[in-house]
MARKOL-103769 format. One record per residue (C-alpha): chain; x, y, z. Coordinates in pm, whole numbers, plus 50000, padded with zeros to 5 digits. Layout:
// residues N
A  X  Y  Z
...
// end
This chain:
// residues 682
A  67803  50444  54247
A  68088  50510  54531
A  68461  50443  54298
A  68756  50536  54526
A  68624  50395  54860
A  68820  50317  55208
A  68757  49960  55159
A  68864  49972  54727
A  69235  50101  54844
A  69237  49822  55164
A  69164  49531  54936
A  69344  49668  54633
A  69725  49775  54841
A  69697  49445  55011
A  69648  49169  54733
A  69821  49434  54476
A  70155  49460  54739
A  70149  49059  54785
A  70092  48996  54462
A  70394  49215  54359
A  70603  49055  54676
A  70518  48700  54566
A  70565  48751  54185
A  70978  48936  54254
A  71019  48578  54451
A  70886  48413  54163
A  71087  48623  53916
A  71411  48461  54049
A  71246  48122  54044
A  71303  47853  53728
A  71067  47759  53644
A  70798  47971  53851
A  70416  47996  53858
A  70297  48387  53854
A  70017  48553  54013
A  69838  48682  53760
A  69580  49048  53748
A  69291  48778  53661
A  69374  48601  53954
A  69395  48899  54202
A  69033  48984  53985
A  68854  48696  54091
A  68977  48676  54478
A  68875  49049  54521
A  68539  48975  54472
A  68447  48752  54771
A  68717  48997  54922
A  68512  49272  54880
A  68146  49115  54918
A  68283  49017  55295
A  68432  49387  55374
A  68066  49498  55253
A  67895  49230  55510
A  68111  49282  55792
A  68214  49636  55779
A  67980  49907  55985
A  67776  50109  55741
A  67802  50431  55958
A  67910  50761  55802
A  68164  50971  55949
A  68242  51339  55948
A  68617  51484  55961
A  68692  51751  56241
A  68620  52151  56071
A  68977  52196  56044
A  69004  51861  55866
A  68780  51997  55613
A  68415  51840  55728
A  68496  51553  55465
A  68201  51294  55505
A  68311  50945  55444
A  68181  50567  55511
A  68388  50279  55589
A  68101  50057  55385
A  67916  50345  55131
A  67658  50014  54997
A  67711  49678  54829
A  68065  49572  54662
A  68034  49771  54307
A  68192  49712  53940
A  68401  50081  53954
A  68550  49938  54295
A  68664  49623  54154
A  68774  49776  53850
A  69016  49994  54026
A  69138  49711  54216
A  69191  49527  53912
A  69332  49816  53750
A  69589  49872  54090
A  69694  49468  54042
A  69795  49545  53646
A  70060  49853  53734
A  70172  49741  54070
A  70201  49365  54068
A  70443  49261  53772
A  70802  49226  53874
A  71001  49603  53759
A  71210  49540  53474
A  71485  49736  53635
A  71553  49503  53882
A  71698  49284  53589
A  71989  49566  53536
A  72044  49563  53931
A  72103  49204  54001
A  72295  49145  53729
A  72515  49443  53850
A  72542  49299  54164
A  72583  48934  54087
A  72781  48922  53683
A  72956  49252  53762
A  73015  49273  54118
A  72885  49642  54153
A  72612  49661  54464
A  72381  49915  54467
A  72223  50005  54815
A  71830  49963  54895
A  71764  50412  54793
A  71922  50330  54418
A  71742  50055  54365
A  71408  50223  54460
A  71497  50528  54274
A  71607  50344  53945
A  71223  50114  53997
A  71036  50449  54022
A  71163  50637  53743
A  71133  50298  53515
A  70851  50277  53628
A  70630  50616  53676
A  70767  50776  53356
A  70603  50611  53142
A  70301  50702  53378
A  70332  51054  53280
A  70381  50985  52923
A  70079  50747  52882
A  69851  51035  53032
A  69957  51269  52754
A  69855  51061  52518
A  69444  50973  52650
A  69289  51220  52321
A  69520  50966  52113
A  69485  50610  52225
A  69204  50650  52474
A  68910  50880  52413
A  68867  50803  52066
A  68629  50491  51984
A  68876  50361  51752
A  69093  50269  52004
A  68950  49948  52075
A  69215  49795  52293
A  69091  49437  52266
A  69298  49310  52512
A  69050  49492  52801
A  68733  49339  52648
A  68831  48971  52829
A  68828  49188  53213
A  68490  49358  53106
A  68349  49054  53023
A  68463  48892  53341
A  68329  49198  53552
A  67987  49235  53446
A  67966  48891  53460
A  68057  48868  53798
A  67837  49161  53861
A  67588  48978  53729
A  67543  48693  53846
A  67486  48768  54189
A  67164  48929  54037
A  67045  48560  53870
A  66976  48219  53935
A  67082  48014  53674
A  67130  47670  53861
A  67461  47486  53833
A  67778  47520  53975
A  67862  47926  54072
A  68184  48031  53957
A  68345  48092  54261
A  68252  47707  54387
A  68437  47601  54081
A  68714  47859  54124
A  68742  47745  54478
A  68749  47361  54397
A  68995  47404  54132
A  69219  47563  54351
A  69205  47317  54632
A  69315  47051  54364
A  69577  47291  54211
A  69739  47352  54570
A  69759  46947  54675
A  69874  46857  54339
A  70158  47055  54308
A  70300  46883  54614
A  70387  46613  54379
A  70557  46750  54126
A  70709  47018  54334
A  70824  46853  54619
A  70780  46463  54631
A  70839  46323  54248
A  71008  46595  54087
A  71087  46442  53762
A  70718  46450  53677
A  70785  46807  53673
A  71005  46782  53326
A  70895  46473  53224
A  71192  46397  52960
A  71120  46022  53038
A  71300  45913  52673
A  71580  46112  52822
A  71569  45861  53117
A  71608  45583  52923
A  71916  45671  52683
A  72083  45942  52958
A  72363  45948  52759
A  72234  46021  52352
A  72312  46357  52311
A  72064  46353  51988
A  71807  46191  52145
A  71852  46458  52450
A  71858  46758  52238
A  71535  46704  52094
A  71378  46563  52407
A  71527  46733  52693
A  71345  46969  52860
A  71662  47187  53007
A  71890  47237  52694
A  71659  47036  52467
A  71365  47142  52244
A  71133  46977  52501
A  70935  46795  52209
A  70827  46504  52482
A  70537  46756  52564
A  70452  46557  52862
A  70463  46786  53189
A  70270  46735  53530
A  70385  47108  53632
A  70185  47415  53567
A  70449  47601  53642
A  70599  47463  53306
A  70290  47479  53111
A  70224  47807  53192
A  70592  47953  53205
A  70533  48183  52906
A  70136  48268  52987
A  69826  48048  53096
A  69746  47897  52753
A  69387  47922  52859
A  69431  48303  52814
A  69537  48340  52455
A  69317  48237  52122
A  69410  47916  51968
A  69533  48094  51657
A  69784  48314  51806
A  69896  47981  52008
A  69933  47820  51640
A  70144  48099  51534
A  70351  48087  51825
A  70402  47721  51837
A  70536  47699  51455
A  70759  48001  51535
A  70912  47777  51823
A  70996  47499  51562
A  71168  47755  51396
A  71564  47675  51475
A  71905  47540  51395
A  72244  47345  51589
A  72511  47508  51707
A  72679  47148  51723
A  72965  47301  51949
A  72738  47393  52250
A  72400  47301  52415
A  72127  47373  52173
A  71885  47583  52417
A  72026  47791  52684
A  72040  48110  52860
A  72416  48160  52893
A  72706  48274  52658
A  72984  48070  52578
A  73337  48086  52540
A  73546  47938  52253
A  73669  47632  52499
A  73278  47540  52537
A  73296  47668  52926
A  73057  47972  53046
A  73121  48317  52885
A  73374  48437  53223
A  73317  48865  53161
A  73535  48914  53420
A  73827  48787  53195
A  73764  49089  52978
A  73663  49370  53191
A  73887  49652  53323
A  73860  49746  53696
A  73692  50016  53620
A  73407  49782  53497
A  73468  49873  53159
A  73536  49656  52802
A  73923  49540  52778
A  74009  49448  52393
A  74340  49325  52487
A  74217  49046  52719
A  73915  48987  52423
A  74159  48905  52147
A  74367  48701  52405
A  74068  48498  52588
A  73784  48421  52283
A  73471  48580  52139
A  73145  48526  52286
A  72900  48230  52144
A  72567  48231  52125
A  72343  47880  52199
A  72146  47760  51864
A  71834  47905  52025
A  71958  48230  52112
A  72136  48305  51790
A  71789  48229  51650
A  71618  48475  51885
A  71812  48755  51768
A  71753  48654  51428
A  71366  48662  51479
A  71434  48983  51635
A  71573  49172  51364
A  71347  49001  51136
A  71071  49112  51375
A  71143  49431  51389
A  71083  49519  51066
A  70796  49282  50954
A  70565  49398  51214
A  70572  49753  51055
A  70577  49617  50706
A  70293  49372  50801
A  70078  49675  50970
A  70110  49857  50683
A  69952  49593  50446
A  69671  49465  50666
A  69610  49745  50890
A  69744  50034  50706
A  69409  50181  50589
A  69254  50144  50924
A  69564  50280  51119
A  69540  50578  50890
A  69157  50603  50920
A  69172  50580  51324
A  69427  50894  51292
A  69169  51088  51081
A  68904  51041  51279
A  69110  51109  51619
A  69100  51492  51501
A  68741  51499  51388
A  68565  51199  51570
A  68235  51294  51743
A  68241  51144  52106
A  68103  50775  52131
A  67850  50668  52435
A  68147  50622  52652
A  68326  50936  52628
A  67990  51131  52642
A  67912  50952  52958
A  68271  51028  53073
A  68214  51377  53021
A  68005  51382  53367
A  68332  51350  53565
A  68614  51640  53557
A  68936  51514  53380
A  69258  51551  53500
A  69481  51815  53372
A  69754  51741  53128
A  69991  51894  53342
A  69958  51650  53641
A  70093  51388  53379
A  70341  51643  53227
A  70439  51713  53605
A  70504  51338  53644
A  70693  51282  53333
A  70948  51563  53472
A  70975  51449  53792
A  71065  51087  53733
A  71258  51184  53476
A  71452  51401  53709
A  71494  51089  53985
A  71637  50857  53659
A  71920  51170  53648
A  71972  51214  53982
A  71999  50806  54055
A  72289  50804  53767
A  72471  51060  53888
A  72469  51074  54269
A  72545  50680  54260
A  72840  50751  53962
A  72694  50495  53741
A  72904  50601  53443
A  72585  50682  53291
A  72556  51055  53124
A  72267  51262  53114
A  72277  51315  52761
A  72202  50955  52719
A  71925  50949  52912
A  71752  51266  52698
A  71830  50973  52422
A  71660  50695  52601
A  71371  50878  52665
A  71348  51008  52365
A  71301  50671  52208
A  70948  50590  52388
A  70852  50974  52316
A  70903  50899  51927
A  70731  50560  51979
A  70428  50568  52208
A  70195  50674  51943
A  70290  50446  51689
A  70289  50172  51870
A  69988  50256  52080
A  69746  50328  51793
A  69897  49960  51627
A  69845  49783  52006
A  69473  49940  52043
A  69368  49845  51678
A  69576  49567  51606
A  69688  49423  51911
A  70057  49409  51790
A  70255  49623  51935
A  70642  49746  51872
A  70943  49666  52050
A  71248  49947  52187
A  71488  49607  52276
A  71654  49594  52014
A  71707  49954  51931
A  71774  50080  52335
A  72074  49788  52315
A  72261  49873  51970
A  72250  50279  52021
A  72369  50262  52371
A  72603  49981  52290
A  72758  50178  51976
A  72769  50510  52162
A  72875  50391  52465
A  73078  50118  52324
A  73287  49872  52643
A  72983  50004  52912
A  72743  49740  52975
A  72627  49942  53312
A  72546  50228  53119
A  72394  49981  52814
A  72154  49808  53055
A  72052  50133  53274
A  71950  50270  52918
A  71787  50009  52794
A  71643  49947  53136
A  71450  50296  53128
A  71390  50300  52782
A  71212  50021  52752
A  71015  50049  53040
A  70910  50357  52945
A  70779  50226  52626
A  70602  49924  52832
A  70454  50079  53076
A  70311  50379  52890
A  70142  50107  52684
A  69965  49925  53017
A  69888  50244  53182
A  69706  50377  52880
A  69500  50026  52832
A  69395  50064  53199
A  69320  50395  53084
A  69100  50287  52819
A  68955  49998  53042
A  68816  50253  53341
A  68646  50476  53018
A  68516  50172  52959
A  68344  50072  53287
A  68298  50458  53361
A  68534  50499  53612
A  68629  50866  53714
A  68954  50977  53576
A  69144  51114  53851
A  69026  50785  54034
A  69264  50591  53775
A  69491  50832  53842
A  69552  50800  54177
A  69484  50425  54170
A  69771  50437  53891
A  69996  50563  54043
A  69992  50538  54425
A  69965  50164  54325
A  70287  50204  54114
A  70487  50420  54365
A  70411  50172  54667
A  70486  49869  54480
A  70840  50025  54388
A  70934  50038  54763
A  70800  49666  54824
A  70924  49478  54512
A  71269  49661  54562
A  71251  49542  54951
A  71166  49171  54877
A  71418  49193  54662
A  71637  49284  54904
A  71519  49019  55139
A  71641  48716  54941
A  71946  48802  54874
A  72051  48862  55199
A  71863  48526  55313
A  71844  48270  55029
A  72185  48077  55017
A  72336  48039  54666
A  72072  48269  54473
A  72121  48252  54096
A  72393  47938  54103
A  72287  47712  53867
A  72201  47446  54097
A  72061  47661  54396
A  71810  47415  54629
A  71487  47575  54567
A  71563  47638  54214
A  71645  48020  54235
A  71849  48002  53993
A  71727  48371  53844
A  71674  48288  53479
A  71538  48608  53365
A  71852  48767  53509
A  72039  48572  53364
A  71892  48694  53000
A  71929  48987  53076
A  72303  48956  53191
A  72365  48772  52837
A  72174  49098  52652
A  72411  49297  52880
A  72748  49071  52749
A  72662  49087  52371
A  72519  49455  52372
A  72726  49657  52609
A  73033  49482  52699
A  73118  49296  52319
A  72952  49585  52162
A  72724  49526  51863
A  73014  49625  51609
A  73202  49293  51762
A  72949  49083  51761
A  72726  49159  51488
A  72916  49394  51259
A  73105  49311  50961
A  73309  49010  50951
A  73210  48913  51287
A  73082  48608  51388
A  72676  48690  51404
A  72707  48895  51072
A  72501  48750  50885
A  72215  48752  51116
A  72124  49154  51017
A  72018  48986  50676
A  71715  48894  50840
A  71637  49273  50876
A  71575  49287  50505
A  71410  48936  50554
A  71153  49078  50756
A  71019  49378  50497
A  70982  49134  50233
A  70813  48863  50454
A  70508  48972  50519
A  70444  49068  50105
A  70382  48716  49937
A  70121  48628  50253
A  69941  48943  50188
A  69928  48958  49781
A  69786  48575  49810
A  69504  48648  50023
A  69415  48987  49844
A  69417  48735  49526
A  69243  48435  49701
A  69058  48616  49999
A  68883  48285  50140
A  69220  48104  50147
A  69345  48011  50485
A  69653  48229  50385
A  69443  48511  50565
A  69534  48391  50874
A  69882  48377  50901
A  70004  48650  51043
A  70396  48662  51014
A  70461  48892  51294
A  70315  48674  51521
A  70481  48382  51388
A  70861  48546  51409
A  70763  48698  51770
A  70707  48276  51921
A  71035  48252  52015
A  71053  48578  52205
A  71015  48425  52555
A  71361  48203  52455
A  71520  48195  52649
A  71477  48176  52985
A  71133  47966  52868
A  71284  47622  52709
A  71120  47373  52442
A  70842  47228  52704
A  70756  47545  52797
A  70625  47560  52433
A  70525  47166  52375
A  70337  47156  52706
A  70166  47531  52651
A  70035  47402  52289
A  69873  47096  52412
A  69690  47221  52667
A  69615  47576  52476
A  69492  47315  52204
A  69285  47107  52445
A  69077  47451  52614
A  69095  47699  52314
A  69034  47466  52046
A  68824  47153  52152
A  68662  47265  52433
A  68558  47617  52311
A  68454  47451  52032
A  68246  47137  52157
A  68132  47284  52441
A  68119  47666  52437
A  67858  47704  52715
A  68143  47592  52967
A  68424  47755  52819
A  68284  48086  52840
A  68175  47993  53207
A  68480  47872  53321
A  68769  47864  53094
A  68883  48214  53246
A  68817  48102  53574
A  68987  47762  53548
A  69310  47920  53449
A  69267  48190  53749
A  69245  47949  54006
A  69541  47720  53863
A  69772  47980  53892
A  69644  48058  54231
A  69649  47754  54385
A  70023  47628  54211
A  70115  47969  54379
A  69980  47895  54705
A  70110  47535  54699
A  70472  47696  54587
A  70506  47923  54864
A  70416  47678  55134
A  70671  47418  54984
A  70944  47670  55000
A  70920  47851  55300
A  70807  47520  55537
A  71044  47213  55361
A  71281  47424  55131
A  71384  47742  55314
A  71377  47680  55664
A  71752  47515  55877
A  71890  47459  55509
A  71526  47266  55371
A  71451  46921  55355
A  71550  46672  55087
A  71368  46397  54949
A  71655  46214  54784
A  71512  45905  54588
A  71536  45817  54193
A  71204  45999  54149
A  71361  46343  54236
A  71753  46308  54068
A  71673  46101  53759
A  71634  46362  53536
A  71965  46534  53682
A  72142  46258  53530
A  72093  46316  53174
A  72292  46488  52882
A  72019  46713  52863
A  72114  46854  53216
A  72479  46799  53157
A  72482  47086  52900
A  72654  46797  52682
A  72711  46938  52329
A  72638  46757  51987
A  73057  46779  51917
A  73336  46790  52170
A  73538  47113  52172
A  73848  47089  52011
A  74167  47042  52224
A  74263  47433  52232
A  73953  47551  52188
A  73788  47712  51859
A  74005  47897  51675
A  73997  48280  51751
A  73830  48435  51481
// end
């Protein structure tokens, strides 16, 4: 069965490059729709059954001194190892690069441009290290059987089911009718909630009624508020932290009561994504730098610390709670299997899918080990040709984080499905060792956690093609051809916008680019690099109190687990506290309806449907949420680039599009007024 075909790399560069275009525009979008790996999945199919219709089936031979290569434009019918590649091409190459984050804020918070070459450079080596890294690992986290990666079993379901069904006659509705019907209905409707009545987009309509009660607001707004009106007619809400068709209704549960988790900050808006200063006005960084870009204690003490919304203080709480209750927790529950799964790494006879891999030659450790090097060696030379302030011993330390980490947290991931976090760790080193830098904070953190990340997802594509018995150096090349390409486009559209979208990332930008994940990141960058984490989290400083939680999280996890070892049918077995701590994790940019909305709906589809009716959930849950997201993206684009982009857009100005503009919960209005002078300087 033909793998690496002509027609796998046409279909699987051109949705996998518009994909990745389409989800950089989205990335800068609040709230935004994404196009999801399942969704590229499902439209390669018909994709590829028409290339293998229309296509001529004649075989052609290279010139002698091109080697006599034989090869066929259309080899035979549109196979599973095709599609897997494609779908395997869509994982690595579509998802916005995390180092993109570091750039615009650079560019936007700092006023430091970086040209179109660093920019690709910085993407690649983010990107393609962990490449290299993942493929050193494959006798760890992929050949074994133990490795069970559970997150691949969904895609192997939906491919041999595909695969099948053109081979039987079941009666009914096919999939793809349904998939196509669904998306017709997702495309029109979204008109109305994108375009024409807005406010049914964040559908605060208590808010409406009593603009002005900041209580009332708080808990019902959907911008600063915890969103608890549920009520949204936009997928792009609902789905803002993942299609809540995709996960299980208990890790939804989890999620959701980790959410409710929070407390006021009475001084400031209780959910957002910005800092504050101690007059209640935006955190202004530039009050405090040098210009040399670099931390200036004398204007600190003069102008105010930085402040923290209720929901972020809580999300760094979680955090350092998290990051030691997920090891804790593995220990307990998974401890003995984690330990087994190492022992029988080293002695483990090959299972029916590695002996079946053994028919195809492997690739050599030292094209990985090659890779590691080389993108290693573009992170140094990006840092120092472009005099980012960054030093090359630092990144030996960032990457030397992932190195320590991929196991661990690749044999927890592939057994467990929890896997462990760098952010944390690649902000406080680089923030205590290079204390006043938040360039050289978010470049480290930048690499080092997307090193750690994308090691993870290249090794469960790894694990997916020994699954469907795809040929090694296929994924290989699929890997990372798909990887290095997307680099050079996501960096380009990147470029693109903003040189041509007016007023990117203001707060109140026309067709809501406001960039919200940049705007995260620039906050990270603010408490991290610039403050430092001695300032803001050491002792006697204002966010003390919050490292507590560390020792919080080792003794969380203990109570849950001695109860259910004493009571093993209690419910207590499902509770799983590192799940619970990690709901808040998409907070911000995601808000409280982002969460209200997701549960509903997650609870409607993964709870009463799959269990009523399980014949049509397993038909068409997966499907349902594929074609959603596809036709809200669709139905996006068009809106934007034929009413909103084009001679300044056009504006439907009416109650039903500005009502919800008018509320404290947009205001940013604040439980307490700021005292005249401000808070006191601590």
């Amino acid at each position: 069965m033909p793998a690496m075909t002509i027609r796998m790399w046409i279909v699987g560069l051109l949705l996998s490059m518009v994909g990745g275009a389409l989800n950089v525009f989205f990335n800068f979008r609040q709230p935004a729709p994404s196009v999801s790996p399942m969704a590229l999945l499902l439209l390669s199919y018909p994709v590829g059954k028409f290339l293998a219709f229309v296509l001529p089936i004649t075989t052609y031979r290279l010139p002698r001194f091109l080697g006599s290569v034989e090869f066929s434009l259309n080899p035979g019918p549109w196979n599973i190892k095709e599609h897997v590649l494609v779908f395997i091409m869509a994982n690595v190459a579509i998802g916005p690069a995390y180092a993109l984050n570091a750039i615009v804020v650079a560019q936007i918070n700092y006023g430091i441009y970086y040209n179109y070459w660093f920019s690709v450079l910085l993407v690649l080596a983010t990107q393609l290290t962990g490449f290299g890294l993942a493929g050193m690992c494959r006798r760890f986290l992929v050949w074994p059987a133990s490795m069970v990666w559970p997150q691949n079993l969904v895609a192997c379901t939906l491919l041999n089911t595909l695969h099948a069904e053109e081979d039987e006659d079941s009666g009914g509705i096919t999939r793809y009718r349904f998939f196509l019907i669904v998306l017709g209905g997702a495309f029109f409707f979204f008109f109305i909630p994108g375009y024409l009545f807005q406010a049914l987009s964040v559908f605060s309509f208590i808010c409406w009624i009593v603009p002005e009660n900041v209580p009332v607001n708080q808990l019902f707004g959907v911008e600063t508020g915890l969103g608890m009106s549920v009520l949204t007619f936009d997928w792009t809400q609902i789905s803002w932290i993942g299609s809540p068709l995709m996960f299980p209704w208990w890790a939804e549960a989890h999620i959701f009561c980790g959410f409710c988790d929070t407390w006021q900050l009475a001084y400031f808006p209780i959910s957002d994504d910005s800092p504050y200063d101690r007059f209640g006005k935006l955190y202004d960084v530039s009050r405090v730098l040098t210009p040399q870009g670099l931390f200036n204690q004398t204007a600190y003490d003069e102008y105010s610390p930085l402040y923290l919304p209720a929901t972020y203080a809580v999300t760094y709480l979680l955090a350092f709670a998290l990051s030691t209750c997920v090891i804790v927790h593995t220990i307990l529950y998974h401890g003995r299997s984690l330990l087994n799964g190492v022992k029988r790494i080293r002695v483990e006879p090959d299972d029916i899918h590695a002996k079946l891999m053994r028919n195809y030659p492997e690739v050599p450790d030292w094209w990985y080990l090659l890779s590691f090097i080389i993108f290693f060696l573009v992170m140094v030379l990006a840092v120092e040709v472009w005099h980012t302030s960054v030093p090359v011993w630092a990144l030996v330390l960032s990457i030397l984080l992932p190195v320590l980490y991929v196991l661990p947290s690749g044999f927890i991931y592939a057994m467990t499905g929890q896997g462990i976090t760098l952010n944390i760790l690649a902000q406080i080193i680089p923030g205590t060792l290079l204390a006043g830098n938040p360039i050289a904070n978010m470049l480290f953190k930048a690499y080092s956690v997307q090193t750690l990340t994308e090691a993870t997802s290249f090794v469960q594509d790894l694990k997916l093609g020994h699954y469907v018995k795809v040929p090694p150096r296929a994924t290989f090349w699929v890997q990372s051809i798909g990887t290095l390409m997307a680099s050079f486009v996501q960096v380009g559209v990147k470029q693109w916008i903003f040189h041509n979208v007016k007023d990117i990332c203001a707060p109140d930008q026309a067709g809501s680019m406001t960039c919200p994940h940049n705007q995260v990141y620039f906050t990270a960058s603010a408490i991290w690099g610039l403050i430092g984490p001695t300032r803001q989290f050491g002792a006697g400083a204002l966010y003390h109190a919050e490292l507590y939680a560390i020792i919080v999280g080792v003794v969380l996890p203990i109570p849950f687990w001695l109860w259910q070892r004493r009571y093993p049918n209690s419910w207590i077995k499902f509770v799983s506290t590192p799940v619970v701590l990690n709901g808040v994790s998409y907070i911000p940019p995601a808000t409280g309806i982002n969460y209200s909305a997701w549960f509903a709906v997650g609870f409607v589809f993964q709870y009463l449907i799959r269990k009523r009716n399980f014949a049509w959930w397993s038909k068409f849950n997966y499907v349902t949420s594929a074609a959603l997201d596809s036709g809200t993206v669709l139905s996006l684009i068009v809106i934007f680039f034929t009413l909103q982009f084009p001679k300044g857009g056009i504006d439907l100005n009416w109650w039903g599009n500005s009502v919800y503009l008018e509320t404290a919960d947009y205001k940013r209005m604040a439980l307490k007024p700021i005292p005249s002078g401000g808070l006191p300087l601590q």
